[in-house]
TIRO-2110 file (N, C-alpha, C; in Angstrom, 1 decimal):
// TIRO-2110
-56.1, -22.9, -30.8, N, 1, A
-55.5, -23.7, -29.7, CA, 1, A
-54.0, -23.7, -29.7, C, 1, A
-54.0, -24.0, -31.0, N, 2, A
-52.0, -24.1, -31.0, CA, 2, A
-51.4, -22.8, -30.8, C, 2, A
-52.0, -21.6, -31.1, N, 3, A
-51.7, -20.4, -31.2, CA, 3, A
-51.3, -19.8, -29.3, C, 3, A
-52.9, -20.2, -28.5, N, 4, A
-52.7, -20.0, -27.3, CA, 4, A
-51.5, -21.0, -26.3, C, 4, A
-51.0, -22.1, -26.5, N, 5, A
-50.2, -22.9, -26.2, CA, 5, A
-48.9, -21.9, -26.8, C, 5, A
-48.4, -21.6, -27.7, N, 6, A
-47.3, -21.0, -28.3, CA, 6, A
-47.2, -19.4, -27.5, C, 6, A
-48.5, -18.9, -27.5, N, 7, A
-48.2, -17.7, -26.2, CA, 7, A
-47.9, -17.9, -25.2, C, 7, A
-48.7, -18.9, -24.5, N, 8, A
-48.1, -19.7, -23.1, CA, 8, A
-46.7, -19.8, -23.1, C, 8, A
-45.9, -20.6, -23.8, N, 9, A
-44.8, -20.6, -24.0, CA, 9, A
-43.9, -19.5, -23.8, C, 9, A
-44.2, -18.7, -24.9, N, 10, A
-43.2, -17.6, -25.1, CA, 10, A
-43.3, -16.5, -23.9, C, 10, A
-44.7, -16.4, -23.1, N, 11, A
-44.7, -15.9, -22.1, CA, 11, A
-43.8, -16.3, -20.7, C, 11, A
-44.0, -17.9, -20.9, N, 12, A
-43.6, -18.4, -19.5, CA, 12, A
-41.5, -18.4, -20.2, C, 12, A
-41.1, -18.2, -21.3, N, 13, A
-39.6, -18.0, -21.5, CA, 13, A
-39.5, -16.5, -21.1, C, 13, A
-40.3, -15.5, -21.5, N, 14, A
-39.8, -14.0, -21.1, CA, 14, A
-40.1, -13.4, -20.2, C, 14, A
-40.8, -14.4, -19.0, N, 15, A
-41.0, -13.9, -17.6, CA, 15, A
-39.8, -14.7, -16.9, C, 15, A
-39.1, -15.8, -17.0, N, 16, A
-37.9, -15.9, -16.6, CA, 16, A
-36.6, -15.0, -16.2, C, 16, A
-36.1, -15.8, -14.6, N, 17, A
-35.5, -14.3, -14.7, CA, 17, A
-33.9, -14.7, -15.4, C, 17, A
-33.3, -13.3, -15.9, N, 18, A
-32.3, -13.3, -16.8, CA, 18, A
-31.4, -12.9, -15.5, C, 18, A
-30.1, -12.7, -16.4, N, 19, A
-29.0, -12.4, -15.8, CA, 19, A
-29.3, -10.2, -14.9, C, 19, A
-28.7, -10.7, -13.8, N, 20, A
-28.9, -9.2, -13.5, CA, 20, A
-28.3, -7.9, -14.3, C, 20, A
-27.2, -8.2, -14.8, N, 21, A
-26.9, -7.2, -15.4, CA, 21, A
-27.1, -7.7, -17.5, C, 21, A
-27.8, -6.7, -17.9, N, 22, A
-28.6, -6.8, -19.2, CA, 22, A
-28.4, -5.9, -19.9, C, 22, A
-28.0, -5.6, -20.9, N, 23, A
-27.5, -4.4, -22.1, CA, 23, A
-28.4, -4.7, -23.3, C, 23, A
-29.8, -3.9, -23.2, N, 24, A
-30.2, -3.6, -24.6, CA, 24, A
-30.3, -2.4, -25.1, C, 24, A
-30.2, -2.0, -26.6, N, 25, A
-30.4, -0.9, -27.3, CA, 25, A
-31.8, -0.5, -27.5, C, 25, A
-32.4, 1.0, -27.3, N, 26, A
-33.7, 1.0, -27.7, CA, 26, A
-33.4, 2.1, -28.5, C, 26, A
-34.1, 2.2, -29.6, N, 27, A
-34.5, 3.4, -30.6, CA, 27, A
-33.3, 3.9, -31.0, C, 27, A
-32.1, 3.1, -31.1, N, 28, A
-31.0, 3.3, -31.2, CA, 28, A
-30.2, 4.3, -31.2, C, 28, A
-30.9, 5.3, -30.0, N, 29, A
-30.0, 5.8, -29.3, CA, 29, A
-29.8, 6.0, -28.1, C, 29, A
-30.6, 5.4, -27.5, N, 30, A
-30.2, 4.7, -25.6, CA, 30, A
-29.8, 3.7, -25.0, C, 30, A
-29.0, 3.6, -23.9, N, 31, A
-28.8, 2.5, -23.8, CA, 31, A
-30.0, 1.7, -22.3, C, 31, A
-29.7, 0.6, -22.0, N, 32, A
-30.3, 0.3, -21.0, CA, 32, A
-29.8, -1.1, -20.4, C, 32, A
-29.1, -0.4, -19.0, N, 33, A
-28.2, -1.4, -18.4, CA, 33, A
-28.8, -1.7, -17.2, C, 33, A
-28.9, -2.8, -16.7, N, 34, A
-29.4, -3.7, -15.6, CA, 34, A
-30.9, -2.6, -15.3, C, 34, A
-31.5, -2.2, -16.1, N, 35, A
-32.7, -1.9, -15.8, CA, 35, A
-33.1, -0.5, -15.7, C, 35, A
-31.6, 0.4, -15.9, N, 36, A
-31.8, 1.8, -15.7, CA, 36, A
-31.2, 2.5, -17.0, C, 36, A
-31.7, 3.3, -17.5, N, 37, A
-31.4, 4.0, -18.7, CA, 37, A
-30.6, 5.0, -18.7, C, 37, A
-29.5, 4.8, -19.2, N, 38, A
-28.5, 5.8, -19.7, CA, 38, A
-28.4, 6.1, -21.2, C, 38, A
-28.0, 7.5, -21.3, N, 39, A
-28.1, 8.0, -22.3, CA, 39, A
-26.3, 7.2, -23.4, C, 39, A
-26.7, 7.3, -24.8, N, 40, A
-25.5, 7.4, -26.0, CA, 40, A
-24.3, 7.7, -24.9, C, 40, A
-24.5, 8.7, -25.1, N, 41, A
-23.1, 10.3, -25.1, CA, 41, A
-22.1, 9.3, -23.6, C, 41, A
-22.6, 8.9, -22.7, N, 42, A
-22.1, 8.7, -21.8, CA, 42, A
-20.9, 7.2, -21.9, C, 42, A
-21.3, 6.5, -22.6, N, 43, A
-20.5, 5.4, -23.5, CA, 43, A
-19.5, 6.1, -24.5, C, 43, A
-20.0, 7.2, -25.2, N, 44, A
-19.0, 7.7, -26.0, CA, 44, A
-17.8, 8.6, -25.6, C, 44, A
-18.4, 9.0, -24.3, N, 45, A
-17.1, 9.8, -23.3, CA, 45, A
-16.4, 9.1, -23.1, C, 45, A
-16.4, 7.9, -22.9, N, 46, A
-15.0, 7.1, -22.3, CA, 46, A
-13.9, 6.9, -23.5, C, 46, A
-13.0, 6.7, -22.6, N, 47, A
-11.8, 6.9, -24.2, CA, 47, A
-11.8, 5.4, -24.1, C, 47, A
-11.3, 5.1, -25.3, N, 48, A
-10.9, 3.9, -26.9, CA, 48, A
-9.7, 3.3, -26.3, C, 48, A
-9.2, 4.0, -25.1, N, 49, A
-7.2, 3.5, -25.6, CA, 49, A
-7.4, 3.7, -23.7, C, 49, A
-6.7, 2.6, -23.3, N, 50, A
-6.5, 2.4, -22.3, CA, 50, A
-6.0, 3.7, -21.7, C, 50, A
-5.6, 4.5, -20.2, N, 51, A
-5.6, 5.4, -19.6, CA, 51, A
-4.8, 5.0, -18.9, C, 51, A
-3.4, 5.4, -18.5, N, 52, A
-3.1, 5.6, -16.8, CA, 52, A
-3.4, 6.5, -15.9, C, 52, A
-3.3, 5.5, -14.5, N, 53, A
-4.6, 6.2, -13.8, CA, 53, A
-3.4, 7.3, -13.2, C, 53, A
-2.3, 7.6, -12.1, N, 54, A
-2.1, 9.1, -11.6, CA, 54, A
-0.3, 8.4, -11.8, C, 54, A
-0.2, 9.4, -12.5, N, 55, A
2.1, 9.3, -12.5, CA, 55, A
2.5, 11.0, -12.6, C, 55, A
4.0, 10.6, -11.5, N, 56, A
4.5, 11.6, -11.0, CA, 56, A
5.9, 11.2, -12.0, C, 56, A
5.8, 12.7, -12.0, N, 57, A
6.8, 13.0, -13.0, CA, 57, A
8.3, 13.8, -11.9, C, 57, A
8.8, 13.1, -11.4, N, 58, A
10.2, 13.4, -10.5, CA, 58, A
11.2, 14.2, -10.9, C, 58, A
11.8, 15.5, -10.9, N, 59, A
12.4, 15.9, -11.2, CA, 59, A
13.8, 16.2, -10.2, C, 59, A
15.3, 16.0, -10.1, N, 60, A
15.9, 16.5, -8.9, CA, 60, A
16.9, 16.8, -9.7, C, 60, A
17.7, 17.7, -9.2, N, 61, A
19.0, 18.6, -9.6, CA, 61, A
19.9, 19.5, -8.2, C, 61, A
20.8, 19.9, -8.4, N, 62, A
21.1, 20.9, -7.5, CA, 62, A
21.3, 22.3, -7.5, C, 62, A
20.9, 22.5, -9.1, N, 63, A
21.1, 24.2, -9.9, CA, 63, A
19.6, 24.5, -9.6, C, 63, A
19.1, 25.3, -8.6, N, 64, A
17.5, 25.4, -8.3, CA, 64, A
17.0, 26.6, -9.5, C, 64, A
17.4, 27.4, -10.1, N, 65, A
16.7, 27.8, -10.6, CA, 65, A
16.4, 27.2, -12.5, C, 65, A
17.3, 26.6, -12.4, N, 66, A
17.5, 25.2, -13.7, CA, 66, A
16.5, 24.3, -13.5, C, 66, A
16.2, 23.8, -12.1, N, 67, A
15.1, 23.1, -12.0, CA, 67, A
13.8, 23.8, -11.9, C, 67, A
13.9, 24.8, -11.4, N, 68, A
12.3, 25.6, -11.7, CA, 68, A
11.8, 25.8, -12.7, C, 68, A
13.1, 25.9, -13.8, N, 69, A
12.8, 26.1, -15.4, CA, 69, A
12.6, 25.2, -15.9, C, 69, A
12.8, 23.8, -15.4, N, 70, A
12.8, 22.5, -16.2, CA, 70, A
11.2, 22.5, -15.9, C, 70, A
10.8, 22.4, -14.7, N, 71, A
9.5, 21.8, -14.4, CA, 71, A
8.3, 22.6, -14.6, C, 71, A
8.7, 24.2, -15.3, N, 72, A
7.8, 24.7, -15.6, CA, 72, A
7.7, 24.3, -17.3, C, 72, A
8.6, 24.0, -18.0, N, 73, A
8.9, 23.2, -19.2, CA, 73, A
7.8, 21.9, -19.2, C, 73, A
8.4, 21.1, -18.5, N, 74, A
7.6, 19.9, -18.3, CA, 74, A
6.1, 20.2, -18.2, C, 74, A
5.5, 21.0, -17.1, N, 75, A
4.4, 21.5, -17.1, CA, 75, A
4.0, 21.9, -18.5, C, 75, A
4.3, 22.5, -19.4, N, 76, A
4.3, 23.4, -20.5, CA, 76, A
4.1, 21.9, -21.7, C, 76, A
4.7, 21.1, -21.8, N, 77, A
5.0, 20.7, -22.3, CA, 77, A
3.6, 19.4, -22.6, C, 77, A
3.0, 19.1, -21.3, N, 78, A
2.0, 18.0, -20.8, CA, 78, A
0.7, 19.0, -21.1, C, 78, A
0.9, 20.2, -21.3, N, 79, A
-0.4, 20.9, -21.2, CA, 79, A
-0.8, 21.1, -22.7, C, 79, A
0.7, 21.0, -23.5, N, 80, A
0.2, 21.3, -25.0, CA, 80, A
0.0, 20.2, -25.8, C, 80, A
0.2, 18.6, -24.8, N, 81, A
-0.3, 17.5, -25.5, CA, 81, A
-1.8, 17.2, -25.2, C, 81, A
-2.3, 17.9, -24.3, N, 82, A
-3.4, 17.7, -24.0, CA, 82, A
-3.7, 16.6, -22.7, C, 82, A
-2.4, 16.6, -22.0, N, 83, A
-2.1, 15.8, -20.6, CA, 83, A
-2.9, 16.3, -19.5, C, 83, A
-3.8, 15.8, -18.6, N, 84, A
-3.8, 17.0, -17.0, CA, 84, A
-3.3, 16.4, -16.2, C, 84, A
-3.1, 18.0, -16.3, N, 85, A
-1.9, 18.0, -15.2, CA, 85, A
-2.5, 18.6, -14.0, C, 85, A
-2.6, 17.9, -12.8, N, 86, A
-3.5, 17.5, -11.5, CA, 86, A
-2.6, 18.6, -10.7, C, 86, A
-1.1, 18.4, -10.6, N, 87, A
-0.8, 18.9, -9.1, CA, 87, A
0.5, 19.1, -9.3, C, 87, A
1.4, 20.5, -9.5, N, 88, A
2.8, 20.3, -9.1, CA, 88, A
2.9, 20.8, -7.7, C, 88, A
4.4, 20.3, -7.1, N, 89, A
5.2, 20.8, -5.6, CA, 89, A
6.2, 20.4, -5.8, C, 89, A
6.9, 21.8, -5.0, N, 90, A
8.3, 21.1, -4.3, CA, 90, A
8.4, 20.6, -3.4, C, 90, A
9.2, 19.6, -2.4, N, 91, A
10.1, 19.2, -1.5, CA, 91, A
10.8, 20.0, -1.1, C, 91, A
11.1, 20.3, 0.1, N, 92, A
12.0, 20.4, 1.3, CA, 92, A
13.3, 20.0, 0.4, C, 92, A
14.9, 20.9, 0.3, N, 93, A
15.9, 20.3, -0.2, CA, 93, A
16.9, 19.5, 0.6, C, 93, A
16.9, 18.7, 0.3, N, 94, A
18.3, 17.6, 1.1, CA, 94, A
19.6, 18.3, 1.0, C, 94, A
20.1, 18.6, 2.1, N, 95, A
21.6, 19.4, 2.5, CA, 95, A
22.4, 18.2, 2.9, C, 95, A
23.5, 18.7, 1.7, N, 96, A
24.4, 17.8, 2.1, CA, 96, A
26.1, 18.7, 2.7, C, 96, A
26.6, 17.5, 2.9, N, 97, A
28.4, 18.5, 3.4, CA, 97, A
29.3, 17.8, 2.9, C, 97, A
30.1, 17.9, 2.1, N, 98, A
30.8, 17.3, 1.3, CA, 98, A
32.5, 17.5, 1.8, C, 98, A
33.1, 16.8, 2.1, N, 99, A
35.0, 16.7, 2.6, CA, 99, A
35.6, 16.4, 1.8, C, 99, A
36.6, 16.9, 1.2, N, 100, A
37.7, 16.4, 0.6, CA, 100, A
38.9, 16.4, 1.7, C, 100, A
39.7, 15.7, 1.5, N, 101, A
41.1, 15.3, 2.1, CA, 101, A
42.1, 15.7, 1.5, C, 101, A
43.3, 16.1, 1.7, N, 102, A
44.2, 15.9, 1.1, CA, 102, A
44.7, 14.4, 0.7, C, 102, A
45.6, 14.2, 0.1, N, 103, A
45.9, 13.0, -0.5, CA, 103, A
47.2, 12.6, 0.5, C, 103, A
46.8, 11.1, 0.7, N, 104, A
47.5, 10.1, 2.3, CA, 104, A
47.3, 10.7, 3.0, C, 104, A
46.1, 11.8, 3.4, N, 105, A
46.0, 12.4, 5.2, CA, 105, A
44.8, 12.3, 5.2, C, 105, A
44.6, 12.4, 6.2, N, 106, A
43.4, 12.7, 7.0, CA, 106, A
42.9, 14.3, 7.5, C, 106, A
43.9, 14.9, 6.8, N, 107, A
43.4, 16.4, 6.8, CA, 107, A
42.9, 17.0, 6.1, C, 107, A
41.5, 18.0, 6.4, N, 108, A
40.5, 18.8, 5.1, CA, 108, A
41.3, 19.3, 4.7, C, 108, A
41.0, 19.4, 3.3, N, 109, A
41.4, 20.0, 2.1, CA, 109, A
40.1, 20.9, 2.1, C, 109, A
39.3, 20.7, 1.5, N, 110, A
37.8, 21.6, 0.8, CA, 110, A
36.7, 21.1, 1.6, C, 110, A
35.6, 21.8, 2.0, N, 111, A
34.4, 21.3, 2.6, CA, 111, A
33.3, 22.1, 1.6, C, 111, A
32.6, 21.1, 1.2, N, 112, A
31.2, 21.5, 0.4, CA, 112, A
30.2, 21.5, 1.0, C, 112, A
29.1, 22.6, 0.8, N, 113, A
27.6, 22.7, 1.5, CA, 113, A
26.6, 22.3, -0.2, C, 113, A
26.2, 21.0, -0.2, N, 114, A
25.4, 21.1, -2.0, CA, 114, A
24.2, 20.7, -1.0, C, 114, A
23.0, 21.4, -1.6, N, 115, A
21.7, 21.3, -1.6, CA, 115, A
21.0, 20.4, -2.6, C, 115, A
20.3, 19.3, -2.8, N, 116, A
19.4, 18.9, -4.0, CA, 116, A
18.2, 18.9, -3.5, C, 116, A
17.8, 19.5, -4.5, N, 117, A
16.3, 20.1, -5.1, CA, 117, A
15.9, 18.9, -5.5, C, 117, A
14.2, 19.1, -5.5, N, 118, A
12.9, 17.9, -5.8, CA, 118, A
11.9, 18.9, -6.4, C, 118, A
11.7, 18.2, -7.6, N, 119, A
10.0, 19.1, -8.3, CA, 119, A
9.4, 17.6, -8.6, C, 119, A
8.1, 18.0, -8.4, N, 120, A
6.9, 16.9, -9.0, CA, 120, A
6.3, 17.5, -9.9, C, 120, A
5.5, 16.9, -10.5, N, 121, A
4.4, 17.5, -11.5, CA, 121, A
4.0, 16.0, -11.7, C, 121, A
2.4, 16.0, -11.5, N, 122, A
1.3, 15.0, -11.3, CA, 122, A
0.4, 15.1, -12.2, C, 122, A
0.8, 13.9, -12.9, N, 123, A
-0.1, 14.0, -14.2, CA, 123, A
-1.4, 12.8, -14.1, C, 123, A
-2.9, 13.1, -14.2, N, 124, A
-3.8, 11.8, -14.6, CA, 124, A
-4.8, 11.4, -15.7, C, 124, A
-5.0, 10.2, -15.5, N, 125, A
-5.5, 10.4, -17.0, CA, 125, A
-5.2, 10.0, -18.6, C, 125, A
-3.8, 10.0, -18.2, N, 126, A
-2.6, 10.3, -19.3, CA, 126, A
-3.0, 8.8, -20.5, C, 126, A
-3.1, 8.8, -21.6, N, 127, A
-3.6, 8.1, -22.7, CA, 127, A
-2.4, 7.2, -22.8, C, 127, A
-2.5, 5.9, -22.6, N, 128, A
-0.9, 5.0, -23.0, CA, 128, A
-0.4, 5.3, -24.3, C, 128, A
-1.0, 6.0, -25.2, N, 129, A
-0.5, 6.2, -26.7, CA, 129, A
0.3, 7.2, -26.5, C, 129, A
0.2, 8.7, -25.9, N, 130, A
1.3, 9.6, -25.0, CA, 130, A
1.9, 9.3, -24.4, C, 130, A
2.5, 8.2, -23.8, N, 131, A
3.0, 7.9, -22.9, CA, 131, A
4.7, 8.1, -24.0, C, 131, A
5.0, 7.2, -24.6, N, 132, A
5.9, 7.5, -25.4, CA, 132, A
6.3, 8.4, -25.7, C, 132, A
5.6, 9.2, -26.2, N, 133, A
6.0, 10.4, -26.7, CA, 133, A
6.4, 11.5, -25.9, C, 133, A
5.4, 11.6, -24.3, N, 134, A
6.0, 12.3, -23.8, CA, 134, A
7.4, 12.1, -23.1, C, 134, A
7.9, 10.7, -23.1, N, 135, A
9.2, 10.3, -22.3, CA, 135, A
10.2, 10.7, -23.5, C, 135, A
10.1, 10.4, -24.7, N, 136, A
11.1, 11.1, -25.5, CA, 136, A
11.2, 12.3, -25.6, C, 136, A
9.9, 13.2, -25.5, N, 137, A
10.6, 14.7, -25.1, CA, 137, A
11.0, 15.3, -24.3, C, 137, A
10.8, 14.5, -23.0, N, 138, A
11.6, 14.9, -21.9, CA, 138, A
12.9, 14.0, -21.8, C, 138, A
13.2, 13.0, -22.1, N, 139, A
14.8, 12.3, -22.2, CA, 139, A
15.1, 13.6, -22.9, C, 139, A
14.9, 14.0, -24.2, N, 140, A
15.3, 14.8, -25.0, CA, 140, A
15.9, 16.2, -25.1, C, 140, A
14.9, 16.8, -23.9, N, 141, A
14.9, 18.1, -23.2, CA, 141, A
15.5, 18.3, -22.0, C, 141, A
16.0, 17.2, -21.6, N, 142, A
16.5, 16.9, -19.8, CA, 142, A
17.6, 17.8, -19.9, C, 142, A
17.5, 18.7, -19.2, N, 143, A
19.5, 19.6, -18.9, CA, 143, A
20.3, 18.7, -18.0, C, 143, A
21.6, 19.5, -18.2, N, 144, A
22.5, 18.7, -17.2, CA, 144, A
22.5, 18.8, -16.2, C, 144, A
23.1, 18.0, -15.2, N, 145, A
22.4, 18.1, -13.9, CA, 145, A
21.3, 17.5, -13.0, C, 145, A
20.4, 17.5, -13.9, N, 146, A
18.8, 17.3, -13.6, CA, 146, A
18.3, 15.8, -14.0, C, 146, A
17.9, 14.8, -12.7, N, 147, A
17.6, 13.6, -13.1, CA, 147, A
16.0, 13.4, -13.3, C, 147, A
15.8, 13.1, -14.1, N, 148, A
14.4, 12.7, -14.7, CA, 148, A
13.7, 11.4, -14.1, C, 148, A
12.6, 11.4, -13.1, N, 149, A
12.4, 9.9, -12.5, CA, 149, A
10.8, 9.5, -13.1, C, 149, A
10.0, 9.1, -13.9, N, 150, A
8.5, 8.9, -14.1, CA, 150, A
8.0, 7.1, -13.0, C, 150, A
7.3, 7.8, -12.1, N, 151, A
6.5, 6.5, -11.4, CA, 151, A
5.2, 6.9, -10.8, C, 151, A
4.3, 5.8, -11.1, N, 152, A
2.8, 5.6, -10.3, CA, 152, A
2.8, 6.6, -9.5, C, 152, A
2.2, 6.9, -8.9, N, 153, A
1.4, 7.8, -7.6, CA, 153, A
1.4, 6.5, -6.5, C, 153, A
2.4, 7.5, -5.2, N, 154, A
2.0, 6.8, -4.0, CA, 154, A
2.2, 7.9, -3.0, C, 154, A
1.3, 7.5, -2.2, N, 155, A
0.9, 8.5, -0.7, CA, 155, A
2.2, 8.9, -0.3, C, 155, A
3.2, 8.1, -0.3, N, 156, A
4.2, 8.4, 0.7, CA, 156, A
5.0, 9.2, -0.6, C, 156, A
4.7, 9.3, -1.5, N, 157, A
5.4, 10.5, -2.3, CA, 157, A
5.8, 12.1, -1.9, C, 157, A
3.5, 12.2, -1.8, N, 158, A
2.9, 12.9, -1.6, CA, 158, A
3.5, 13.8, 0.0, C, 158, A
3.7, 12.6, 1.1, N, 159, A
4.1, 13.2, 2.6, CA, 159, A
5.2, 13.8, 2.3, C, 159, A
6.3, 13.4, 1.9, N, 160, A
7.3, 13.9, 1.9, CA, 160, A
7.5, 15.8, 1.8, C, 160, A
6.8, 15.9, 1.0, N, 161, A
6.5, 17.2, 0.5, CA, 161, A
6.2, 18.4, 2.2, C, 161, A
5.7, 17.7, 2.8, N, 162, A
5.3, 18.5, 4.3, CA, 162, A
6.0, 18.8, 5.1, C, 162, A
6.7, 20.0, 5.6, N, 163, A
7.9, 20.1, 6.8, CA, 163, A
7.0, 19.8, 7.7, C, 163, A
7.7, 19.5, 9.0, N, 164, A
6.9, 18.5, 10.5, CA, 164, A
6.9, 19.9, 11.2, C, 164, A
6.1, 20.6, 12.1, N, 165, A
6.3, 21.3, 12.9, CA, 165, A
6.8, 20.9, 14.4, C, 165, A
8.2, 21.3, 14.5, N, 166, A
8.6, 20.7, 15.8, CA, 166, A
8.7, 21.0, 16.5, C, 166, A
7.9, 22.8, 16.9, N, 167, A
7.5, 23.1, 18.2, CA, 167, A
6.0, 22.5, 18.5, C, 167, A
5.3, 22.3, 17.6, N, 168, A
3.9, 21.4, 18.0, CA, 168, A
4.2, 20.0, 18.5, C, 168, A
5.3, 19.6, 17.9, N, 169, A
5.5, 18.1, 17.8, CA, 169, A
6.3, 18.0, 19.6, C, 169, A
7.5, 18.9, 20.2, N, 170, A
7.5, 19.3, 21.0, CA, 170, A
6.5, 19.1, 22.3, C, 170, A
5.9, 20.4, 21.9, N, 171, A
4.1, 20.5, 23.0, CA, 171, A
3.6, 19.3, 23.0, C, 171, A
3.2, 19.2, 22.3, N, 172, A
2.6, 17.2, 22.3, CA, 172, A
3.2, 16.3, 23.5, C, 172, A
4.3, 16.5, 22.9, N, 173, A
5.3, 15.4, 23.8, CA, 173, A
5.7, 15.9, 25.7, C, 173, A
5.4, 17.1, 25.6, N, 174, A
5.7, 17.7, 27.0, CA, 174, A
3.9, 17.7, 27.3, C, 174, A
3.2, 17.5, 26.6, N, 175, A
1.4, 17.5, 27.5, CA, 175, A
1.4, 15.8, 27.6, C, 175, A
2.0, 15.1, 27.3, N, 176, A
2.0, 13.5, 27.2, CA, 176, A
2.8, 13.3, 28.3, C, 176, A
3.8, 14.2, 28.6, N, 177, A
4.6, 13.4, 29.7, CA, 177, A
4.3, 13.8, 31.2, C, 177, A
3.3, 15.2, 30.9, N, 178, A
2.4, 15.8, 32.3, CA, 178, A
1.1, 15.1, 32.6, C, 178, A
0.9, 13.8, 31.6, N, 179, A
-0.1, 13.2, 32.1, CA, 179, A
-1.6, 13.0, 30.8, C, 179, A
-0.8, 13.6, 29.9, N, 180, A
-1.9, 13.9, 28.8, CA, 180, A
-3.3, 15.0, 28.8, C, 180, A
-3.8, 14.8, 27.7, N, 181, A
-4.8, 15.9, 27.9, CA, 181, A
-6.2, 16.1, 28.8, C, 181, A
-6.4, 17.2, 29.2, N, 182, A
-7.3, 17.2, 30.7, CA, 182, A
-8.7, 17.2, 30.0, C, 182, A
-9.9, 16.1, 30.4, N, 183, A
-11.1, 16.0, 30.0, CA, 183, A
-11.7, 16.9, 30.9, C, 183, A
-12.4, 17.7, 30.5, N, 184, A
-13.3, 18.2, 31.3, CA, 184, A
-15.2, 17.9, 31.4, C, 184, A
-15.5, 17.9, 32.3, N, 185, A
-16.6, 17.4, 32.1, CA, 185, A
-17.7, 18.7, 32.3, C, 185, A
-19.0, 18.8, 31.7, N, 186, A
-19.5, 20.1, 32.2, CA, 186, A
-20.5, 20.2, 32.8, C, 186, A
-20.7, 21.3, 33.6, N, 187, A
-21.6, 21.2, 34.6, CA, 187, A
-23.0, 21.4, 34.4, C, 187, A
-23.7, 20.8, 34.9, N, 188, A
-25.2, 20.4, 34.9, CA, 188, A
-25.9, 21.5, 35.4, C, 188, A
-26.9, 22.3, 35.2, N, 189, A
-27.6, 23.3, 35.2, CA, 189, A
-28.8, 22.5, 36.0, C, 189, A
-28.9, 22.6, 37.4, N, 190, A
-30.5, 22.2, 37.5, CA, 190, A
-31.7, 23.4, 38.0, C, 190, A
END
C-alpha cells in the first residue's frame, strides 16, 4: 500500500511539466537539449575564450606600392596566427591639390597633386587572446607613411569601396524626368 502511494507520487512529480529548455547527459556522451539530441563534439567546437565577431583592419598611406606591401604583410601575418581572414579591398584613392604660396603673397609658389590610398583586410572570428598580440605586431611593423586604423565592421565601410556609375546614374535621371518607366501591359490571346 505504502509502496503504491510512493509510485503515485513520484509519478505525479515526473509528469510535471519542467522548464522548456532542459540539459541532460545520457551515456555520457550525448547531450540532450530542450528535447532534441545533440552530439559531444558539437559543444566541444565552440571556443573557451570569447571571439570577436568581424574587425577591419584599415590601412591608408600615399606611397601605393608601400601600401600594397604593407597589406599583403598584414594579410600574411593574420594567416600565420591562425586569424580568418574573410575579405581584403581597396578603395577608390582620394586626390588631393595642395598650394603653397609664397611668403606675404598671395601668389603660387608650388602646386601639389597627392593621392591617398585605402587597404582593408577583414578579419572574423578573431580570439580576444590575439587580439593583443596581433596589434603589437602591426604597431611594430607599420612603415612610415602608413596609418594603421583597427574597427568593428560596418556596412558603410564596406560601400565606400564601390565607384557609382554615372552614366547609369545619368539615364535614370533623364527616364525620371520623361515621365518614368513605361508599364506595359500584355496582350490577351482569345
Amino acid at each position: 500500500m505504502q509502496s503504491s502511494v510512493l509510485r503515485r507520487t513520484l509519478l505525479g512529480i515526473l509528469k510535471k511539466p519542467g522548464p522548456t529548455l532542459c540539459c541532460s547527459r545520457r551515456n555520457n556522451t550525448n547531450y540532450t537539449i530542450g528535447g532534441l539530441w545533440e552530439p559531444e563534439y558539437l559543444e566541444a567546437m565552440k571556443s573557451k575564450v570569447p571571439l570577436y565577431d568581424t574587425l577591419n583592419i584599415q590601412m591608408k598611406g600615399y606611397d601605393y606600392p608601400l601600401l600594397e606591401s604593407y597589406q599583403k604583410f598584414v594579410h600574411t601575418i593574420a594567416s600565420n596566427m591562425d586569424i580568418d581572414v574573410e575579405e581584403c579591398w581597396a578603395t577608390p584613392p582620394q586626390n588631393f591639390k595642395i598650394n603653397t604660396f609664397k611668403p606675404n603673397s598671395t601668389v603660387l609658389d608650388k602646386e601639389f597633386k597627392l593621392s591617398l590610398y585605402e587597404r582593408n583586410v577583414q578579419i572574423v572570428d578573431m580570439p580576444t587572446t590575439l587580439y593583443p598580440i596581433l596589434l603589437s605586431a602591426l604597431s611594430a611593423s607599420v612603415p612610415e607613411g602608413v596609418t594603421v586604423t583597427v574597427h568593428e565592421h560596418d556596412p558603410e565601410h564596406e560601400e565606400v569601396r564601390y565607384i557609382p556609375d554615372l552614366e547609369l546614374k545619368d539615364l535614370k535621371d533623364q527616364l525620371t524626368l520623361m515621365g518614368g518607366p513605361r508599364v506595359e501591359k500584355k496582350k490577351r490571346k482569345k
